[in-house]
N, C-alpha and C positions, 0 to 999 in steps of 0.2 A: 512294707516289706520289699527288698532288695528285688527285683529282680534275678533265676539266673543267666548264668553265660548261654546255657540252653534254649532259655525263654526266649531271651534277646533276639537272638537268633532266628527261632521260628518265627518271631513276630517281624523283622526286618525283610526276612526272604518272601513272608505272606506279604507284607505291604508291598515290598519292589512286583511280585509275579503281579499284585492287582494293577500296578502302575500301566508295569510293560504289556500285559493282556489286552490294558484296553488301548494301548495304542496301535490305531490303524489308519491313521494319516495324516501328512504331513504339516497341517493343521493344530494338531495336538500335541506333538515334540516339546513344544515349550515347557508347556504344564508339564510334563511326562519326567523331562530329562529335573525341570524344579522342585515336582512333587518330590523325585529320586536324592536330591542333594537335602531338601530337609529332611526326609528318613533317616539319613543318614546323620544329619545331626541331632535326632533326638535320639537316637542309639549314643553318640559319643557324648553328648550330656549326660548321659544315665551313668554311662559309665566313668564318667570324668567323675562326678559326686560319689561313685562305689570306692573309688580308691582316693576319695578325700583330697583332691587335690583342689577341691573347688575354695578352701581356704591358704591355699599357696601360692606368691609370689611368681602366678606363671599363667596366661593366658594361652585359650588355643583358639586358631586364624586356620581359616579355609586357603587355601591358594588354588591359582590356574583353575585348569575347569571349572571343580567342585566350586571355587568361592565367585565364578559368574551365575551358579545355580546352570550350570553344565555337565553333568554327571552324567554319561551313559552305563548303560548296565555295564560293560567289564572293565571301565573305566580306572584309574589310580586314584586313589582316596589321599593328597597331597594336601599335608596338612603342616602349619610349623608351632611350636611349641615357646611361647616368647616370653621371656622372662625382663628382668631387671638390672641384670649383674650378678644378680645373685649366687652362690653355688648351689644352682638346683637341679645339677644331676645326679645327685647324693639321693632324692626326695624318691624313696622307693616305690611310691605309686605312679611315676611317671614310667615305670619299667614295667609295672603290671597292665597299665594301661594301654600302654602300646602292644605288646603282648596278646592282649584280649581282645584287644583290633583288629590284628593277625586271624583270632580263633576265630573272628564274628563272619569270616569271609571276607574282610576289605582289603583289596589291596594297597598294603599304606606306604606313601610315599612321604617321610618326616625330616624336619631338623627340628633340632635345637639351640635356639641362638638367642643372642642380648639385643637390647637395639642398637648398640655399638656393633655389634657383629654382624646384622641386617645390613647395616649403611656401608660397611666396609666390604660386605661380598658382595655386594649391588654394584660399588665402582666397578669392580674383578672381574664382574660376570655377566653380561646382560641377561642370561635366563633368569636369574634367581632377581636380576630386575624387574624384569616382567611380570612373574610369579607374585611380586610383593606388589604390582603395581596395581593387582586386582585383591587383594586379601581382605578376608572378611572377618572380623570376632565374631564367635562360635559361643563361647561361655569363658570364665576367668575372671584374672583382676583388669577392671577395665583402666587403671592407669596405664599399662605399657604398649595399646595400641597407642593411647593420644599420645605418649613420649614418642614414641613410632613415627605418628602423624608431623609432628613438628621436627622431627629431625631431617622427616623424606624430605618437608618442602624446604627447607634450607640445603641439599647435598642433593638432590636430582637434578644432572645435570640433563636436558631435555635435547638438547645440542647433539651431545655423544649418544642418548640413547635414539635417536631417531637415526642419526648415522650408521650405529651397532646395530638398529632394529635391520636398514635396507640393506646391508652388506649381507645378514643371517640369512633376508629373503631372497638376492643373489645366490648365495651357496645353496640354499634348499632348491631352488628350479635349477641349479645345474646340474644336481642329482637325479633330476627325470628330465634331461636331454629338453629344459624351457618347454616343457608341453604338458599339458592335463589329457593327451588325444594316448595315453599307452593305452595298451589291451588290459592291461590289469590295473587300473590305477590306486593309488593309493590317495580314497578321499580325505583324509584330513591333511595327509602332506604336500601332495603333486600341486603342481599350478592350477590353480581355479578347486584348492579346496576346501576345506573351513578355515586352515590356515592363513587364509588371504583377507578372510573376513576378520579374525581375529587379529589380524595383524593391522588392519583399520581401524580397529577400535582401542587398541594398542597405541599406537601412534595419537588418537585422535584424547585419548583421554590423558595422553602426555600432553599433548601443545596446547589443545584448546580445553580441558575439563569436560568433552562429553564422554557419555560412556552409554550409548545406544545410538541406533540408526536413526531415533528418534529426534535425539539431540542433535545430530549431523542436521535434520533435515530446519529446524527449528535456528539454526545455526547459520542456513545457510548454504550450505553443501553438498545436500542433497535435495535435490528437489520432489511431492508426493508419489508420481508416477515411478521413478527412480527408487525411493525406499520400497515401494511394494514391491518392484520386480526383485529389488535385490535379498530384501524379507522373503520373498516365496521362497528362491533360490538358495538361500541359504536354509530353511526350514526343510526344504526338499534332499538337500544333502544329509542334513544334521539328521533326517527319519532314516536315509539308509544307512547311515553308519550305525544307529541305534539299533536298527532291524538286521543289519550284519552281525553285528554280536549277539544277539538275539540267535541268529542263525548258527554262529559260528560256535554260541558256547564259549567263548573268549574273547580276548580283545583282537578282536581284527579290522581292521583299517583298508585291508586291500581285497578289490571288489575280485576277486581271484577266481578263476575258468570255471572251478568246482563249485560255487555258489552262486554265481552268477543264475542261473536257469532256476535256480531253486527258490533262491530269493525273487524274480520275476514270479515263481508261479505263486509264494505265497503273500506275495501281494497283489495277487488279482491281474495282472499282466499277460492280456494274451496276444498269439500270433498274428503279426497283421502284412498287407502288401508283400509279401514274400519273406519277411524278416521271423527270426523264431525272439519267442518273449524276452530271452536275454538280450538279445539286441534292441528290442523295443526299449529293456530297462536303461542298456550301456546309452543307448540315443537322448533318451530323459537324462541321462545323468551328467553327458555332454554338453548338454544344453545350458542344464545348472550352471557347470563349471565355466562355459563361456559365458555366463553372467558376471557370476563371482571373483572372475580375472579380470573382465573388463572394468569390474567397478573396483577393484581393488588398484590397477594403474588410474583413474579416473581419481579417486580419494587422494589415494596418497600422496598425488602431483599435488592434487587439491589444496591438502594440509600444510605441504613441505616450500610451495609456492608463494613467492612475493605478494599479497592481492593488491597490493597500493601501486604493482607496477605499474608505469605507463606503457602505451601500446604507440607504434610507430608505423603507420599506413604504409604497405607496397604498393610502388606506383603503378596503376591500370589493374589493380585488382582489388575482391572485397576482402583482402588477407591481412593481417599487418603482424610485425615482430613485437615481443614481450615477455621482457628479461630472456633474451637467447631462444624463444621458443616461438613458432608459429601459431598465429590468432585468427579471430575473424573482425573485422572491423566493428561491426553489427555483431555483440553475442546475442546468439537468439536466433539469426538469420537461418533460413534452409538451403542449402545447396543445392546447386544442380548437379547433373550429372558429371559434365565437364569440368567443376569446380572440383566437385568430390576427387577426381583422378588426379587435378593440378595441386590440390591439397599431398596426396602420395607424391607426387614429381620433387615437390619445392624443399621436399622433409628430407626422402628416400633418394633423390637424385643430385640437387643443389649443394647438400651436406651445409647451409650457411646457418640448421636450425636443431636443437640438441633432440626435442618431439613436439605433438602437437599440443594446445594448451588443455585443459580438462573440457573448454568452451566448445573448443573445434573437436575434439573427440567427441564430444556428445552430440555434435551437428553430423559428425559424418555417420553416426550410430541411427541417427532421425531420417538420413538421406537414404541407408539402407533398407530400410523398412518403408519408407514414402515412396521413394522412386519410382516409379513402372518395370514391366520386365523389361520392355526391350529402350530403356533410358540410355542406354551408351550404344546403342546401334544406330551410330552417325559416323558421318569423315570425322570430325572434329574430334570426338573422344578414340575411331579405329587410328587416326592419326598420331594421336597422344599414347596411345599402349605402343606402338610398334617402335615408334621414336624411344619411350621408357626404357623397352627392351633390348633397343639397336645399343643403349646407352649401358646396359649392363649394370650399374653400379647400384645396389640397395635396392636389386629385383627381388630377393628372395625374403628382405625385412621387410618390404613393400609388400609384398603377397601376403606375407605371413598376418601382418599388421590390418589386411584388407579380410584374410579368413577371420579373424578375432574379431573385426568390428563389422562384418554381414555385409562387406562388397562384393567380396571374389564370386560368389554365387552370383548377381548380378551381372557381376563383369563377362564372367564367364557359365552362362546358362546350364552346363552341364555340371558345374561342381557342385550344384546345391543339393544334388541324389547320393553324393561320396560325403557329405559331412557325416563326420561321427560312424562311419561307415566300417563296422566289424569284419575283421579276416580270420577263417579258420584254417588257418594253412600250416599251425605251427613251425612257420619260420619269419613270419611279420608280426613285428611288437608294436607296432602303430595302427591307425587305423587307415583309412586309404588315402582321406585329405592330408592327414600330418604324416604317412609316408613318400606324397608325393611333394610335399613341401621338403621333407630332409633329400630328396633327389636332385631338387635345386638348388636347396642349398650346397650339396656337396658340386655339382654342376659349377656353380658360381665361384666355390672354393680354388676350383682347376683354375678359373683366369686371375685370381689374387694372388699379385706376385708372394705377397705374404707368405704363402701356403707352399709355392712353390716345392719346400721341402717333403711337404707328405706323398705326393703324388708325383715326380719327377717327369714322367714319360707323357700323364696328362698334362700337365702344366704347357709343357712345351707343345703338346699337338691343340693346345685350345688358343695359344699364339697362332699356329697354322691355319686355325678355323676363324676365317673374318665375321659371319655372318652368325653371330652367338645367339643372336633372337631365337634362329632356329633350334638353336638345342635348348635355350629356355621353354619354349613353345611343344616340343617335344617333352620333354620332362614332364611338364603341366599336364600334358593327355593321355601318357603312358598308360595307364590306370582308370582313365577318370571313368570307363564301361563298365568298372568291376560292378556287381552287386545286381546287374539288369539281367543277367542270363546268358548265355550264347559264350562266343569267343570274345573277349574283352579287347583284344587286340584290333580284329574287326571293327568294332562297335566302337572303337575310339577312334583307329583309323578316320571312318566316317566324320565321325566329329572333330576330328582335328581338319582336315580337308575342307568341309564348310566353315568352319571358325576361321581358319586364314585364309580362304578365298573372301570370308565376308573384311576379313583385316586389309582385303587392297594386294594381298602380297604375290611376286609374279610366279609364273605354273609351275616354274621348277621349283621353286621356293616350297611350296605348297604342297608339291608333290615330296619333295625328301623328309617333310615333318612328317606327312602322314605313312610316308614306306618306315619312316622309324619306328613309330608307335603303332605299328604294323610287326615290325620282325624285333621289336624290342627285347624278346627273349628268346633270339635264335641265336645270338654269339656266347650267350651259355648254357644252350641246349649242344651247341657244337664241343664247346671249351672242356664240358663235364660230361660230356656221354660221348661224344665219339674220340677216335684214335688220333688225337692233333697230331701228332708226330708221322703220321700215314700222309704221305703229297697226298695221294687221293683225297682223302675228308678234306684237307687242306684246297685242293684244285676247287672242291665244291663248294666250296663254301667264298671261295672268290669270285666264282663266277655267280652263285646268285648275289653277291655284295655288287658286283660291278663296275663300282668306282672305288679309287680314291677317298673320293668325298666323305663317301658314305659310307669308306671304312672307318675314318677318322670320327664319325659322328654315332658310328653305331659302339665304335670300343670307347668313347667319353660316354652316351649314354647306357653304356651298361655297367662299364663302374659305378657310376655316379648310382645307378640304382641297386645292385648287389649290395653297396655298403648302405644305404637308406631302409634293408629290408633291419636287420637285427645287428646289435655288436658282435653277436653269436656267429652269425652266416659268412662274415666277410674274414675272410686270414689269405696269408702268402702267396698258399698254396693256389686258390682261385686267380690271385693277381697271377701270379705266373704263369697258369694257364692261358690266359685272358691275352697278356701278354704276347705271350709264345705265338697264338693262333693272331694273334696281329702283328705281329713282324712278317710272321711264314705270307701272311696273304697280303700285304705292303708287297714284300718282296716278289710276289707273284706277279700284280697289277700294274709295276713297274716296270716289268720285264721286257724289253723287246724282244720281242716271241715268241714262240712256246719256250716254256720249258719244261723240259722232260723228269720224268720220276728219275730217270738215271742219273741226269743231271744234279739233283737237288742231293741223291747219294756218293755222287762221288764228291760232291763238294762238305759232305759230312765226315766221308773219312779222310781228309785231307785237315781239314781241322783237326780230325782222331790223333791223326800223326803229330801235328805241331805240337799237342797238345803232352802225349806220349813223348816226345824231344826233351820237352822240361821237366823229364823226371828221369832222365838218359837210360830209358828202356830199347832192348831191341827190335826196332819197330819191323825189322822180317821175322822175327817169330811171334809177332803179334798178328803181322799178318796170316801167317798159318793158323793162329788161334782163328781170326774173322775167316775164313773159307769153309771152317769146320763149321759155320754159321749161314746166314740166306740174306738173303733181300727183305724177307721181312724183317727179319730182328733189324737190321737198320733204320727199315721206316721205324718204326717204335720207339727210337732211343734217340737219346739226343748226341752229338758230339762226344760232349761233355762226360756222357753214362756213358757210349761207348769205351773211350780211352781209360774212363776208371775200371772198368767190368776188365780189359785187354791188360792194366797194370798188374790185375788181383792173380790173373787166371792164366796170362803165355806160357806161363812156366810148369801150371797145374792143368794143362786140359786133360788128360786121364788116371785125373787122382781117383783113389778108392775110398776118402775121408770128405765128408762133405765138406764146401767153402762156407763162410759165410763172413762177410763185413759190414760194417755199416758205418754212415756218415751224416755230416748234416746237412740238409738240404741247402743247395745254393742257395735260396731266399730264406735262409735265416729259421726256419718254421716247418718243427719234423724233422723225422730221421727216414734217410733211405737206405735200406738195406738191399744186398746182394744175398743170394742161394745158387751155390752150384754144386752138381751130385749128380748121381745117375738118377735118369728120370725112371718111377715107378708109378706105381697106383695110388691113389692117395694122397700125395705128394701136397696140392695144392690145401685139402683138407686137414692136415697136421697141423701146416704151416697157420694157417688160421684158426686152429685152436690152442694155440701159443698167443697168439696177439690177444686173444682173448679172454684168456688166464693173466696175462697180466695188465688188462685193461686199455690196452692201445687200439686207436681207430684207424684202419686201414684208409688212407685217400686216394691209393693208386695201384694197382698189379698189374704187373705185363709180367705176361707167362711164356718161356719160349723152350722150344727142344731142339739142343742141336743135330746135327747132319750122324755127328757120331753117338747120338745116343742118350745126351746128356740135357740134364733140367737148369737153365737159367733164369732166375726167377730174379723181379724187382718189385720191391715195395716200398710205397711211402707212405707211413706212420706219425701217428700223433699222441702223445697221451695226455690229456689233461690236466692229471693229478700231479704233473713230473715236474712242473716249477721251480719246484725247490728243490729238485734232485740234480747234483752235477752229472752232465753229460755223458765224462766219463762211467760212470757206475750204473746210467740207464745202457749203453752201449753196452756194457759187459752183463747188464744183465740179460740185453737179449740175445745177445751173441750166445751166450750159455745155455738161455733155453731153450734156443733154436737148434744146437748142437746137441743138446742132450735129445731132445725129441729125434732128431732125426738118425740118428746112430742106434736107434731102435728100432725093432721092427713089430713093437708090440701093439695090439689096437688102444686106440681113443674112440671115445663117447664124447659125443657132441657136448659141449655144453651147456648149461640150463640158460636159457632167456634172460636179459636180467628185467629188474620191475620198468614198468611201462612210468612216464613221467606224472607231473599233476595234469599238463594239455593233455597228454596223450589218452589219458582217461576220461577226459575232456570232450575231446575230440580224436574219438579213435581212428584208427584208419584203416580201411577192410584191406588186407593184400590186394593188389594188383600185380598179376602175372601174366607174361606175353612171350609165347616160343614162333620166332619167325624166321624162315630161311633168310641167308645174302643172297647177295645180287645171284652169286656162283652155285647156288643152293648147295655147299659142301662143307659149308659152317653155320651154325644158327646163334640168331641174337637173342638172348635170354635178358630181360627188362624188369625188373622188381621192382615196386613201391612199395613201402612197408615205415612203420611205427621203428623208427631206427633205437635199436637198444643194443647192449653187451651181448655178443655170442649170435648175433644176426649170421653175420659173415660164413659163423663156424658151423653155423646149421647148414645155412646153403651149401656150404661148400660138403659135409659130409653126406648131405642127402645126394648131392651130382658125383660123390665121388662113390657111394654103392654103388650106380648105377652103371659105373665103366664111361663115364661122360668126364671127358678133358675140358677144363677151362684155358683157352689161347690168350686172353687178355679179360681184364675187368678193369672195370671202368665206377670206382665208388664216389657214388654224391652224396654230401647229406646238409639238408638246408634245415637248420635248429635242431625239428625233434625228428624230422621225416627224412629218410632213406628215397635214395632214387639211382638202385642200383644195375649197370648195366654189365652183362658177360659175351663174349665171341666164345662160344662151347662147339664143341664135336665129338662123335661116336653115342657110344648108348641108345644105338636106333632110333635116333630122332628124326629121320627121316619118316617112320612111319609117323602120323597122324595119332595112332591112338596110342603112342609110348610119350608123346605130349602132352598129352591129354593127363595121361598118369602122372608125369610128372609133374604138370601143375598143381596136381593137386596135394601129391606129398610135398612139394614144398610150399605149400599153404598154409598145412597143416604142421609144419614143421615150425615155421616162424611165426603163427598166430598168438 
C-alpha cells in the first residue's frame, strides 16, 4: 500500500528531527548532513514510483549539495530531471510529482533538460556546470546518465571551466571587501567559507579526477597533517552552518548579531578571559576560516600550477623562481626568521614575482608556528621592516598576506590579542585586525598615484609627508590596545613607543608615531562635536596639534581610518569637516603671528562680498542685513553660507512670512536649508519634527537670533531613501513642509521612536547624558549618546523646548547605528543643579 502524502511527511520530518537532535559536534556533520540527503531520497523514490514515472524515459539526478550527500536542514533540494529527447513534459506525473515535493516540505530547486540541453547550458553557464559536475542518479532509466557521461567527457572544456571557476571566486570575495574577518559573516559565501572548500574540490575533480581531500592527499597535494587540519576546519564550519539553521528556523548562512550568543550558548560555549561566548564562538570560527582560505590559495595554485616547472636558483639565497613565482630551492626546507621577512620583501617589494609557490607558502605557514616569540628581535630582520616600510610599495598585501599566514603576530607581538578581535560599537563592520588592515590599506592608497583621483587633498599631502613608515607604523597601532581594558589610545601609545624604539628609529621619529596613535581620534572628536567654524575651537585645537608635521599626519591618519571603520560611516559631509578643520588650522600654524579672531572674520566677509559681486547684489544693504547680526553668527558660517543667507534675506530682513530655501551642499552630499522668521518658542522643535516626518537625518544645526528679533536657522540634511528622487521635487518638498508647519501656530507631538535596528537590539546602548557649564558658565553643553533611530532629534528637541530651554547650535554625529549628539543650550534654569538633574532624566526617558 501506497504510502500517503501525510504519512511521508511525518515519517521524513521524524527521521530529519532524529538526524539533527543527535547532532552535537563537529565530528558527526558528515553522517548528519548524509544521513539527511538519503532521507530525502527515499521519500523521492517513493514518490517517484506513486506517479509511475519509474517506467518513463526520464531519470532523476541529485545536484550541488544534495548530490555531494551535503544536505543541511533548510537547505535547496536541487534536483534535475533528465530525459532522452523525448517529449516528456507532456508525462503528467512529472507535474504531480514535483508538486508533492513542494507539499513534503522540500525546497525544490529543478530543471528539466535532454542531454543535449545539459551540454549546451554547461557551455553558457558555469553554474549549471558545476551543478552537473557533481550529479548523482537517484532512481530512473539508467541509460540517460551514461549518455550524460559520455557526452560531458567529450564537451568539458576544463580550461574555460577553471578559468570561469577563479574569475566567479574573484567576484564573490570582492563582495565582502577580500576578507572572511566581517562582524556578520557570511559562512558559506565570505572568504575562508565552505565556498572555498567546495570550490577545491570543484577544481580538483575537473583537472585531476579527485573528488575528496582524500584523494588530493593520495595524489599528492595534500600532505596527512594538512588534510586533517583542513577536514577539522571544514567539518567545524559545515556544524555551524547546520546548527544555524537549526537555530534560525531557515536557511541562514550569516552568523548574524542576533544568533550569535545564542548559538554560543547552545552549544556549550562559555565566557572566558574577558570575552562573552559569542566571541569565543566568532574567535573559533575565524580560526576555521583562516584555515579554509589558506588552503584554498595553497590548492588551487597547487592544481592550476605547472608541476614539471623547472626552478631557477637566486644568487646568495635559499630562494629560487618558478614559472614567474617565488620558490625555495630545498622544498621542505624551514625558514628563519630573516628568510621568512625576505620571502615578503622579494614578493611584496621587488614586484619581479606574480606569489609565492604552494611549497614556500607552506614553509612560511611552518615558520609561523615554529619560530620563537622573540625570532625577529634582531638588527637584521628591525633592519629589514623599517627599509620594507621606508619603501612603501606592497606594505599592506605584505601585511595582510603575513596576518593570513600567522607572521604578523610574530612580527609584531601585540597583534596576536586583536585577531579575530569582535567590536560592539555599532559603527565597525570588521573586526580589529582586519579593520586596522583596511586603515593601511586606505593609507597606502593616498601615496598611489593611481588613486590620486579618490582622495585629491590626501594624495598630495602624502607627496608632502617623506617619512611614510611613520604613518604605516601608526596605522598598525592605532587600535592594536582595543579589547585589553583601559584607554586603547594609551595602551597603544605605549606599544607603539617601545616597538619603534626597539625598530632603531630616532626620538622624534618615535615620538610622532606614538602622539598619533595617542590623539588618533581627536581630529574627529573636534571635526563632529565642536564648532569648527568658531577660531576659538579652531585656535585649540592648533595649538595642541603643534606642528605642521603633525597636522599633515594626523588629518591622513584619520581619513584613512574613518573610511576603514564601515561603507556606512564615511560620506561628504565628514570629508568636509575634516577638511575644513585642516585648512582653518594649516592656516593658523603658518601664520606669522598671531592671529586674531577679528582677523580671521574680516577676512570672511571679504570673501562674503566678492562672493555676493557675482550675483550683482547690493552689497551696502547686505551690509545692513550683517549688523542686524553679531560676531557669532559669523564665527559659525562659512563665507560661502554667509553670502547665500545675505542673497536670500537683504531685501527680507523684517518680513512677516517665514523664509525658507534650500540647496545642495557644496560637497555634492545633502541638502542645506535656510529658516528665517521671527524667533518664537518652539521654533527649533517643529522644525525637527518635519525632518522627521519625512525621514531626513539631520547632520548639522546652527541656531542663531538676530539683534532684531529674528530666528536664522541652518541645517544640513540627508535622506536616505531619496536616491531615486530628483532633487528638484525633494527641495519642494521640504520647502513645503517646512512652510506649511511654520505658518502655524498649532501644537505638534513628538514623534514616535522608530524600531531600533538588528545591532541595536543586539547590542543596545543605555543613553548617556551630560549637562555641563562653558568656559563663561552662561551656556551649557548638552552631550547625548544614544541608539540613533527616526524621531531621535524630534524628541530631544520637544522635551528642551517644554522646558523654555533654547538650543544656540547642535552639533549631530552619527557613526552607523549610534548617535553622538552635541547642543550649546540656554535658559530653562539650567543653572540650578537640580533642573539638570530633571532634565536628564526626561530626556532619557524620552529617547529610550
Amino acid at each position: 500500500m501506497t504510502a500517503t502524502l501525510a504519512d511521508l511527511r511525518r515519517t521524513y520530518q521524524a527521521h530529519r528531527s532524529l538526524i539533527f537532535d543527535a547532532l552535537e559536534s563537529a565530528d558527526q556533520v558528515d553522517f548528519a548532513l548524509r544521513a539527511h540527503a538519503l532521507a530525502v531520497d527515499d521519500v523521492l523514490i517513493q514518490q517517484w514510483h506513486k506517479h509511475g514515472l519509474n517506467e518513463a524515459p526520464i531519470t532523476l539526478l541529485a545536484v550541488g549539495g544534495y548530490a555531494r550527500f551535503e544536505l543541511f536542514p533548510h537547505s535547496d533540494v536541487d534536483i534535475l530531471l533528465l530525459h532522452d529527447g523525448a517529449d516528456v513534459r507532456a508525462l503528467a506525473g512529472i507535474e504531480g510529482f514535483l508538486s508533492e515535493a513542494w507539499d513534503l516540505g522540500f525546497e525544490i530547486g529543478h530543471s528539466v533538460r535532454s542531454v543535449d540541453e545539459c551540454i549546451a547550458e554547461a557551455e553558457a553557464d558555469v553554474t549549471v556546470a558545476t551543478s552537473l559536475l557533481e550529479r548523482r542518479a537517484i532512481v530512473g532509466a539508467p541509460g540517460n546518465p551514461l549518455a550524460l557521461d559520455q557526452r560531458w567527457q567529450q564537451a568539458f572544456d576544463v580550461d574555460h571551466f577553471v578559468k570561469a571557476k577563479r574569475f566567479e571566486q574573484q567576484q564573490r570575495y570582492a563582495r565582502f571587501e577580500d576578507t572572511a574577518y566581517n562582524l556578520e559573516p557570511n559562512i558559506k559565501e565570505s572568504p575562508g567559507g565552505l565556498r572555498d572548500v567546495q570550490m577545491v574540490l570543484w577544481l580538483s575533480r575537473a583537472i585531476t579526477g579527485a573528488t575528496s581531500l582524500e584523494s588530493l592527499v593520495s595524489q599528492g597535494f595534500l600532505n596527512r597533517p594538512e588534510c586533517d587540519a583542513l577536514s577539522t576546519a571544514y567539518c567545524q564550519t559545515k556544524f555551524l552552518r547546520a546548527r544555524l539553521h537549526l537555530l534560525a528556523k531557515r536557511r541562514e548562512d550569516r552568523l548574524v548579531f542576533e544568533l550569535q550568543n545564542t548559538l554560543a550558548q547552545t552549544l556549550g560555549i562559555e565566557p572566558a578571559g574577558g570575552l562573552r561566548a559569542s566571541e569565543m564562538l566568532m574567535k573559533r570560527y575565524y580560526q576555521a576560516a583562516r584555515q579554509l582560505r589558506l588552503f584554498n590559495d595553497i590548492l588551487i595554485d597547487a592544481l592550476t600550477s605547472n608541476r614539471s616547472a623547472p626552478t631557477t636558483p637566486l644568487p646568495g639565497s635559499r630562494f629560487a623562481a618558478c614559472d614567474g613565482k617565488l620558490d625555495l630551492v630545498n622544498r621542505g626546507a624551514n625558514l628563519t626568521a630573516l628568510e621568512t621577512l625576505q620571502a615578503f620583501r622579494l614578493l611584496y617589494q621587488d614586484r619581479a614575482y606574480t606569489s609565492f609557490t604552494p611549497e614556500l607558502r607552506r614553509a612560511i605557514v611552518r615558520a609561523s608556528t615554529r619560530l620563537p616569540e622573540n625570532a625577529f628581535d634582531n638588527d637584521e630582520c628591525r633592519s629589514l621592516c623599517v627599509n620594507f616600510l621606508r619603501g612603501g610599495h606592497g606594505v599592506y598585501h605584505a601585511l595582510k598576506a603575513m596576518n593570513e599566514l600567522g607572521v604578523l603576530g610574530k612580527l609584531v607581538p601585540p597583534w596576536q590579542r586583536i585577531v579575530g578581535q569582535m567590536q560592539h560599537d555599532l559603527f565597525h563592520v570588521y573586526t580589529v585586525d582586519q579593520h586596522i588592515l583596511m586603515v593601511l590599506r586606505n593609507m597606502r592608497r593616498f601615496a598611489d598615484p593611481a588613486h590620486s583621483h579618490e582622495y585629491p587633498l590626501c594624495s598630495q599631502l602624502m607627496q608632502e609627508f617623506p617619512e611614510r613608515e611613520l604613518l604605516y607604523l601608526a596605522c598598525i597601532f592605532h587600535d592594536i590596545a582595543k579589547g585589553r581594558g583601559g584607554d586603547h589610545s594609551e595602551l597603544g601609545m605605549a606599544d607603539a613607543r617601545d616597538y619603534c624604539t626597539q625598530l632603531g628609529l630616532a626620538e622624534d621619529q618615535v615620538e610622532l608615531v606614538a602622539w598619533l596613535v595617542e590623539h588618533h581620534l581627536t581630529m574627529s572628536a573636534f571635526a563632529q562635536k565642536r564648532d569648527i567654524a568658531d577660531p576659538a575651537v579652531v585656535n585649540e585645537f592648533a595649538a595642541l596639534v603643534g606642528t605642521e608635521k603633525r597636522l599633515l599626519a594626523l588629518y591622513l591618519l584619520t581619513v584613512a581610518d574613518v573610511r576603514g571603520t564601515s561603507p556606512k560611516v564615511w560620506n561628504n559631509w565628514k570629508a568636509r569637516l575634516l577638511e575644513q578643520l585642516f585648512r582653518s588650522a594649516r592656516t593658523l600654524l603658518n601664520a606669522s603671528g598671531d592671529t586674531s579672531v577679528f582677523d580671521v572674520l574680516a577676512d570672511r566677509l571679504i570673501e562674503a562680498r566678492r562672493l555676493l559681486a557675482l550675483y550683482a547684489v547690493d552689497v551696502t544693504r547686505a551690509e545692513t542685513f550683517w549688523r542686524s547680526l553679531d560676531s557669532v553668527y559669523l564665527q559659525r558660517h562659512s563665507a560661502d553660507e554667509i553670502a547665500w543667507h545675505a542673497r536670500n534675506l537683504f531685501f527680507r530682513q523684517e518680513t512677516e512670512k517665514p523664509v525658507v530655501r534650500t540647496r545642495l551642499m557644496p560637497s555634492g552630499e545633502g541638502l542645506q536649508i535656510m529658516v528665517y522668521l521671527r524667533d518664537r518658542a518652539g521654533l527649533f522643535a517643529r522644525i525637527m519634527n518635519v525632518f522627521a516626518r519625512l525621514n531626513f537625518s539631520v547632520l548639522d544645526a546652527r541656531v542663531h537670533t538676530s539683534r532684531t528679533g529674528y530666528a536664522l536657522d541652518t541645517f544640513t540634511v540627508v535622506n536616505p531613501g531619496s536616491a531615486d528622487v530628483a532633487y528638484r521635487d525633494i527641495t519642494q518638498l521640504l520647502e513645503h513642509a517646512l512652510l506649511e508647519t511654520l505658518e502655524t501656530e498649532a501644537p505638534l507631538s513628538a514623534p514616535p521612536l522608530g524600531k531600533p535596528t538588528r545591532q541595536q537590539r543586539h547590542f543596545p546602548i543605555t543613553p548617556v547624558i551630560e549637562i555641563t557649564p562653558d568656559e563663561q558658565a552662561q551656556r551649557f553643553v548638552l552631550e547625548i549618546v544614544a541608539a540613533d533611530r527616526t524621531g531621535l532629534l524630534a524628541r530631544i528637541a520637544a522635551v528642551l523646548s517644554s522646558r523654555g530651554i533654547s538650543i544656540q547650535t547642535a552639533r549631530i554625529n552619527t557613526l552607523g547605528a549610534r548617535a553622538e549628539d552635541v547642543f550649546v543650550v540656554s535658559g530653562g534654569r539650567l543653572a540650578e543643579e537640580s533642573t539638570r538633574i530633571e532634565l536628564e532624566t526626561e530626556l532619557a526617558e524620552a529617547i529610550s
